[in-house]
Every structure is written in structure tokens, then in C-alpha cells.
C-alpha positions in Angstrom: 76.3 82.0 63.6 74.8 81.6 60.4 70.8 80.2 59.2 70.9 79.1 56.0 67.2 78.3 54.2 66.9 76.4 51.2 63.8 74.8 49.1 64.2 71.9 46.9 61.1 71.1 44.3 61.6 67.6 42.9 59.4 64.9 41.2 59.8 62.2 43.6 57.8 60.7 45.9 57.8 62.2 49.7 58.8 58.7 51.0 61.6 58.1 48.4 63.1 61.8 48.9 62.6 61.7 52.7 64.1 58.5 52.8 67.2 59.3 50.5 67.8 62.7 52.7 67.4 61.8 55.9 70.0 59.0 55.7 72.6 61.2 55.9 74.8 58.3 54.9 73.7 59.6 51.6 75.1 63.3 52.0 78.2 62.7 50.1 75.9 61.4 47.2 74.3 65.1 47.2 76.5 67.7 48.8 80.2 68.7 47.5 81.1 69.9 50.9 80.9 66.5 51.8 83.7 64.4 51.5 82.6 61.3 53.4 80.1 60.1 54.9 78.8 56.6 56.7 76.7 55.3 59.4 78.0 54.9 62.7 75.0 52.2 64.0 73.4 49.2 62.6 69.5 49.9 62.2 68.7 52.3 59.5 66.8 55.3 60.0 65.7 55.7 63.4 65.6 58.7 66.2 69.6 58.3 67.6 70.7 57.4 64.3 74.6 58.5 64.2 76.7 59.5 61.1 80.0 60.0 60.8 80.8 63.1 57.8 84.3 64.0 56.8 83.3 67.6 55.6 85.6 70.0 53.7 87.1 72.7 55.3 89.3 74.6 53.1 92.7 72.5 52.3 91.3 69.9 54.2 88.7 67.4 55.5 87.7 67.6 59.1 85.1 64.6 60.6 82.1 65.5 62.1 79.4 63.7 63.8 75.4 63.8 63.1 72.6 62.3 65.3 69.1 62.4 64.7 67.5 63.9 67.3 63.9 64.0 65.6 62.4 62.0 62.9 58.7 62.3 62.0 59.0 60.3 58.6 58.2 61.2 55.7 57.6 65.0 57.1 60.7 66.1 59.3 64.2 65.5 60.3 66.8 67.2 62.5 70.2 66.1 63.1 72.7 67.7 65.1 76.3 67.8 64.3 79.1 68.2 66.2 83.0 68.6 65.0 86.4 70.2 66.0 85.3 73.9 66.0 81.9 73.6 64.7 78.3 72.8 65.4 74.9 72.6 63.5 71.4 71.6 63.3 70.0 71.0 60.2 66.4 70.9 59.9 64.8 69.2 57.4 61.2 69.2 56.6 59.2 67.4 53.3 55.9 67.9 52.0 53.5 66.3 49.3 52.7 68.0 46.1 50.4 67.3 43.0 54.2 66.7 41.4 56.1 65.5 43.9 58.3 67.1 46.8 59.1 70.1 48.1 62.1 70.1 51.1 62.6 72.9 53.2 65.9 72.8 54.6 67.4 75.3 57.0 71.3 74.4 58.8 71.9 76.6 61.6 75.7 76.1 61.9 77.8 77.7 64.8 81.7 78.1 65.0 83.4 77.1 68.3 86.2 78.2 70.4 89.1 80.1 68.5 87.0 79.4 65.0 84.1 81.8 66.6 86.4 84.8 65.9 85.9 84.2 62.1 82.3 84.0 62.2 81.5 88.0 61.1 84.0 86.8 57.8 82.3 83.4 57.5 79.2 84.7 55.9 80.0 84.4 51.9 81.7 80.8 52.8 78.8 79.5 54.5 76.8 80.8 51.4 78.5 79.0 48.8 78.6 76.1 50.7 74.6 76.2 50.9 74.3 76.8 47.3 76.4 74.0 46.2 74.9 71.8 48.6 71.5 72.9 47.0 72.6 72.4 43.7 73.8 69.0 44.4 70.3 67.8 46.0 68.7 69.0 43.4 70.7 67.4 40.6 71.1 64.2 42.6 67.3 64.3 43.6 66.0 64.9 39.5 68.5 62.0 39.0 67.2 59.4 41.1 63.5 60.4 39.5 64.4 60.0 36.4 66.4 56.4 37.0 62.4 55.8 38.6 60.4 56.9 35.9 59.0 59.9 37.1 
């Protein structure tokens, strides 16, 4: 098991950053340990709202499937995932600031089966892969404000 906790200041609005994030259609957009991503469902953002992520795994790209299983727009979102070997909630929580947005986000991810044998080595991994995800929000997120204006 591994908790990872990250915070992400940007200049946009709490509805445009919530709105962007949320949709995890979007995740390939932000996070490098993405490969693909897509909605499974027709209807936007909603509580049940499925995506389907092809997430890097070493050599290779293994799918895996999100659903939102809370959704208190523009303030919090969690999503459980669900692949071959793996599980995870992510936990995503927004609030206003005099500049803009702050997101809180903490992925508690969970290898299955055979995979749960690697967890005690799987710390430094699961690291990296939180750091570049944070790096990519953040760079993605300062992009999109300053393609607004802000």
C-alpha cells in the first residue's frame, strides 16, 4: 500500500480546475503515467462517471478503470480504480483562494494478487510516479491559465 499526498497552487478558477481534473478523460493531458485515457459513458461529469486509463507500467501500458464514486463540485472528487494487479482511490479535494486554487490530492494505490509481494520495493516507484504526475498538473494547470488570461 502506498498514500501519496500532493498540493497544487494554480491561478485558475475553482470551477475551471475542478472541472478540468475531475474529468479524468483529461488525465493523459496532465500525468505522464498516463498513457490513455477516455470516457466510458455519455453524460459528462456526474457521480458513476466511468473512465477507461491505459496507465504505464514499466515496458508496458496496462488499462484500468476509474468511477466516480463522489463528486461535490467544485470542492471534492474520488474515483476508484480498478486494473490487472492494482487498485486505488484518489481523492481529490479544491478550494478557493484570493489567487486562485489550491488541490489537495492524495491516491491511495494497492497492489493485488502476485503484484502485492512487490509492494515493500514499490515505494520509490510509486514516488516518482506522484511527482511527475504533480509536475504535469501543475504545468498543464499554469497552462490552461495563461491561454485564459489569468
Amino acid at each position: 500500500m502506498a498514500v501519496l499526498e500532493e498540493r497544487i497552487e494554480t491561478s485558475l478558477d475553482i470551477e475551471d480546475a475542478f472541472d478540468f481534473v475531475a474529468d479524468f478523460a483529461n488525465s493523459a493531458q496532465w500525468d505522464p503515467g498516463v498513457a490513455t485515457s477516455k470516457a466510458l459513458d455519455d453524460g459528462g461529469l456526474r457521480l458513476g462517471a466511468r473512465y477507461l486509463l491505459g496507465v504505464r507500467m514499466g515496458s508496458r501500458v496496462a488499462p484500468m478503470t476509474y468511477t466516480i464514486t463522489r463528486l461535490d463540485r467544485p470542492h471534492r472528487v474520488v474515483l476508484a480504480g480498478e486494473g490487472s494487479g492494482v487498485a486505488a482511490v484518489d481523492d481529490i479535494s479544491f478550494a478557493r483562494t484570493a489567487s486562485g486554487t489550491t488541490i489537495d490530492y492524495v491516491a491511495d494505490i494497492r497492489l493485488k494478487g502476485v503484484l502485492r509481494l512487490l509492494a515493500p520495493f514499490a515505494g520509490g516507484s510509486f514516488r516518482r510516479i506522484a511527482d511527475n504526475a504533480r509536475t504535469g498538473m501543475q504545468r498543464t494547470l499554469d497552462a490552461r491559465s495563461a491561454a485564459r488570461g489569468n
